[in-house]
N, C-alpha and C positions, 0 to 999 in steps of 0.2 A: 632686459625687457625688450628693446628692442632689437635685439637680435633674433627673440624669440617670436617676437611679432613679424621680423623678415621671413624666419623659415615657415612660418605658417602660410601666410603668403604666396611663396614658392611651392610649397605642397599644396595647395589650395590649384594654381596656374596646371599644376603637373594632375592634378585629378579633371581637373576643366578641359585639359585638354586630351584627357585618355576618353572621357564620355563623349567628346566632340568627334574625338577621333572613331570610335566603337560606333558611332551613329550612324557613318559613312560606309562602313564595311557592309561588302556584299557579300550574299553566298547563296548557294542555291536555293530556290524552292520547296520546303521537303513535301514530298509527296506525286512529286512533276510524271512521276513513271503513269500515274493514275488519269492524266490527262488525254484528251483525245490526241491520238499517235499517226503520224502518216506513215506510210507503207515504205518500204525499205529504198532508198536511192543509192545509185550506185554512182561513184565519179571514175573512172579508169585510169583518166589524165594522172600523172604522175608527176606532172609539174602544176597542178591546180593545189590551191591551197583547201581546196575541199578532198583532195584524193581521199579515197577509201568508199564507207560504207555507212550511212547515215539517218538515223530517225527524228523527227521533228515534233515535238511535243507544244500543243497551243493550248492555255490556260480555259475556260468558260465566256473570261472576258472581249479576248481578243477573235473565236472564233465567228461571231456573228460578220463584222468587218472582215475576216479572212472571205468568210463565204460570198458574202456580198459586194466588198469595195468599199472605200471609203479612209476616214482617218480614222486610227485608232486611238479608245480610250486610254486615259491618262490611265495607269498601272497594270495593261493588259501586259503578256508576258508570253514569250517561247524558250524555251527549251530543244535545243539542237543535243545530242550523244552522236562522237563520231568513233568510228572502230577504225581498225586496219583490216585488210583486204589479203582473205588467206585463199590462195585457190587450192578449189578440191576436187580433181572428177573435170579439171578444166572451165571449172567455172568457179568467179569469186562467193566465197563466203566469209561470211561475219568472224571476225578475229577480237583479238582484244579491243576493249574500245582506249582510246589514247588520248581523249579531249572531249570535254562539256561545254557548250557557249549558253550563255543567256542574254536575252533583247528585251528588256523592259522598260516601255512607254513611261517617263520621265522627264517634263518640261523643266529641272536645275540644271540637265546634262547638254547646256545650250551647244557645247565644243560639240557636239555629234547629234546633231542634229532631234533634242528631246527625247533622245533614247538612251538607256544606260544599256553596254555591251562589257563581258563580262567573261574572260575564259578560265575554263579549273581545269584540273586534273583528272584522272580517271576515279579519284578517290574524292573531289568534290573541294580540292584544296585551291584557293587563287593561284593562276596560273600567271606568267608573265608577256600574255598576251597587249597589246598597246590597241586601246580601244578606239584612237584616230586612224592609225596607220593599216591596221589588221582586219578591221570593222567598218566602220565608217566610212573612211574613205570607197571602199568597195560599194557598199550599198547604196551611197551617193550615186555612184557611175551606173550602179544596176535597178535599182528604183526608186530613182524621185519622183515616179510617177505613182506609187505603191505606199507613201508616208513609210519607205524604207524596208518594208520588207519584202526581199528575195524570192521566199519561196511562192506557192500558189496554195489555193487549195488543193485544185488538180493531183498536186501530191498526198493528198490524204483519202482519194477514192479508190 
Protein backbone atom coordinates (compact mmCIF):
# COMPACT_ATOMS: atom_id res chain seq x y z
CA UNK A 1 0.00 0.00 0.00
CA UNK A 2 2.43 2.24 0.61
CA UNK A 3 4.39 1.78 -2.06
CA UNK A 4 1.65 2.23 -4.00
CA UNK A 5 0.71 5.49 -2.49
CA UNK A 6 4.63 6.63 -3.20
CA UNK A 7 4.33 6.03 -6.98
CA UNK A 8 1.19 7.69 -7.14
CA UNK A 9 2.73 10.64 -5.78
CA UNK A 10 5.69 10.55 -8.01
CA UNK A 11 3.42 10.25 -11.13
CA UNK A 12 1.30 12.86 -9.71
CA UNK A 13 5.02 15.45 -9.20
CA UNK A 14 5.91 14.26 -12.86
CA UNK A 15 2.38 15.19 -14.47
CA UNK A 16 2.67 18.72 -12.33
CA UNK A 17 5.42 19.33 -13.50
CA UNK A 18 4.89 18.50 -17.55
CA UNK A 19 1.55 21.11 -17.26
CA UNK A 20 3.98 23.67 -15.38
CA UNK A 21 6.38 22.93 -17.74
CA UNK A 22 3.85 23.09 -21.12
CA UNK A 23 2.68 26.40 -19.64
CA UNK A 24 5.94 28.14 -20.16
CA UNK A 25 6.51 27.12 -23.77
CA UNK A 26 6.64 29.57 -26.44
CA UNK A 27 6.02 29.57 -29.90
CA UNK A 28 4.95 31.50 -32.58
CA UNK A 29 1.89 33.47 -33.19
CA UNK A 30 -0.14 31.70 -35.77
CA UNK A 31 -1.33 33.99 -38.05
CA UNK A 32 1.56 36.77 -37.69
CA UNK A 33 2.18 36.77 -41.80
CA UNK A 34 -1.40 38.63 -41.60
CA UNK A 35 -0.22 41.53 -39.46
CA UNK A 36 0.69 44.78 -40.51
CA UNK A 37 4.31 44.23 -42.39
CA UNK A 38 7.08 46.91 -42.76
CA UNK A 39 8.75 47.07 -45.93
CA UNK A 40 11.77 45.01 -46.75
CA UNK A 41 15.38 46.20 -44.63
CA UNK A 42 18.33 45.48 -45.87
CA UNK A 43 21.51 44.98 -43.34
CA UNK A 44 24.83 44.41 -45.71
CA UNK A 45 27.16 44.47 -42.67
CA UNK A 46 28.31 40.92 -42.69
CA UNK A 47 29.52 41.09 -39.21
CA UNK A 48 25.98 42.53 -37.88
CA UNK A 49 23.96 40.02 -36.13
CA UNK A 50 21.04 41.34 -38.19
CA UNK A 51 22.96 40.61 -41.67
CA UNK A 52 20.70 39.82 -44.48
CA UNK A 53 17.07 40.67 -45.44
CA UNK A 54 14.28 41.34 -42.99
CA UNK A 55 10.40 42.08 -42.51
CA UNK A 56 8.88 43.08 -39.19
CA UNK A 57 5.49 42.04 -38.31
CA UNK A 58 3.53 44.39 -35.41
CA UNK A 59 0.48 42.72 -33.86
CA UNK A 60 -3.07 45.44 -33.65
CA UNK A 61 -1.89 45.92 -30.04
CA UNK A 62 1.39 47.13 -30.28
CA UNK A 63 0.93 49.37 -33.33
CA UNK A 64 -0.74 52.41 -31.84
CA UNK A 65 2.38 52.94 -29.33
CA UNK A 66 4.75 52.03 -32.44
CA UNK A 67 3.11 54.91 -34.33
CA UNK A 68 2.80 57.28 -31.61
CA UNK A 69 5.48 56.61 -28.68
CA UNK A 70 5.18 55.69 -25.57
CA UNK A 71 5.16 52.38 -23.38
CA UNK A 72 3.82 49.40 -24.60
CA UNK A 73 0.93 47.22 -23.61
CA UNK A 74 1.27 44.35 -21.52
CA UNK A 75 0.87 41.43 -24.49
CA UNK A 76 1.50 43.58 -27.62
CA UNK A 77 3.86 41.48 -29.83
CA UNK A 78 6.42 41.66 -33.03
CA UNK A 79 7.39 39.39 -35.28
CA UNK A 80 10.73 39.88 -36.98
CA UNK A 81 11.45 36.87 -40.40
CA UNK A 82 14.98 37.15 -41.26
CA UNK A 83 16.29 35.63 -44.85
CA UNK A 84 19.81 35.35 -46.36
CA UNK A 85 20.97 37.83 -48.91
CA UNK A 86 21.08 36.20 -52.34
CA UNK A 87 22.60 38.74 -55.03
CA UNK A 88 20.99 38.78 -58.35
CA UNK A 89 21.64 41.34 -61.26
CA UNK A 90 24.09 42.78 -58.54
CA UNK A 91 21.83 43.62 -56.09
CA UNK A 92 20.64 41.75 -53.02
CA UNK A 93 17.46 39.69 -52.97
CA UNK A 94 15.41 37.76 -50.56
CA UNK A 95 17.02 34.12 -50.20
CA UNK A 96 15.92 31.70 -47.82
CA UNK A 97 14.78 32.87 -44.68
CA UNK A 98 17.11 31.24 -41.68
CA UNK A 99 15.63 32.74 -38.46
CA UNK A 100 12.17 34.08 -36.66
CA UNK A 101 12.33 36.26 -33.47
CA UNK A 102 9.54 37.21 -31.36
CA UNK A 103 9.24 40.34 -28.60
CA UNK A 104 6.46 40.06 -26.55
CA UNK A 105 5.45 42.72 -23.79
CA UNK A 106 5.50 40.42 -20.64
CA UNK A 107 5.93 41.96 -17.12
CA UNK A 108 7.22 37.83 -15.49
CA UNK A 109 10.24 38.17 -17.88
CA UNK A 110 11.74 40.73 -15.27
CA UNK A 111 15.64 39.15 -16.44
CA UNK A 112 14.95 41.28 -19.90
CA UNK A 113 13.60 43.93 -19.19
CA UNK A 114 9.39 42.79 -19.25
CA UNK A 115 9.72 41.53 -22.56
CA UNK A 116 9.67 37.83 -23.49
CA UNK A 117 12.34 37.49 -26.74
CA UNK A 118 12.13 34.34 -28.33
CA UNK A 119 14.12 32.86 -31.62
CA UNK A 120 12.92 29.70 -34.08
CA UNK A 121 13.73 28.28 -36.86
CA UNK A 122 12.91 28.80 -40.28
CA UNK A 123 10.09 26.04 -39.59
CA UNK A 124 8.84 27.87 -36.49
CA UNK A 125 10.77 25.25 -34.15
CA UNK A 126 12.56 26.94 -30.75
CA UNK A 127 15.82 27.94 -31.63
CA UNK A 128 18.82 28.07 -29.26
CA UNK A 129 18.98 31.69 -29.24
CA UNK A 130 19.90 33.25 -25.28
CA UNK A 131 17.32 35.89 -24.79
CA UNK A 132 19.80 37.96 -22.30
CA UNK A 133 22.77 37.75 -24.36
CA UNK A 134 21.30 37.84 -28.20
CA UNK A 135 18.38 40.08 -27.21
CA UNK A 136 18.26 42.02 -24.59
CA UNK A 137 21.27 43.08 -23.82
CA UNK A 138 21.21 44.74 -27.44
CA UNK A 139 18.15 46.42 -27.08
CA UNK A 140 19.05 47.69 -23.72
CA UNK A 141 22.06 49.59 -25.52
CA UNK A 142 19.79 50.47 -28.56
CA UNK A 143 16.47 51.64 -26.83
CA UNK A 144 15.96 52.39 -23.52
CA UNK A 145 14.64 55.30 -24.55
CA UNK A 146 11.84 53.08 -26.99
CA UNK A 147 10.43 50.56 -23.77
CA UNK A 148 13.02 48.48 -26.07
CA UNK A 149 12.07 48.39 -29.10
CA UNK A 150 14.60 48.83 -32.00
CA UNK A 151 12.79 49.25 -34.98
CA UNK A 152 10.64 52.66 -35.82
CA UNK A 153 7.71 52.97 -37.51
CA UNK A 154 9.60 54.76 -40.21
CA UNK A 155 10.11 51.29 -41.32
CA UNK A 156 6.71 50.28 -42.07
CA UNK A 157 6.00 53.42 -44.71
Amino acid sequence: MKKGVVILFALSLVFIAAIAGGADKVSLPRGYEKWEKSKQKVVNDKKSLFYGIHYIYADKKAMPVYKGGGKYPEGCRFVVDYYNIREEGGKPTLGKKNMVVLMKKDKKYKDTGGWLFAGFTPDGKPSSVDPVKNCYECHLKEARDTDLVISKYADFK
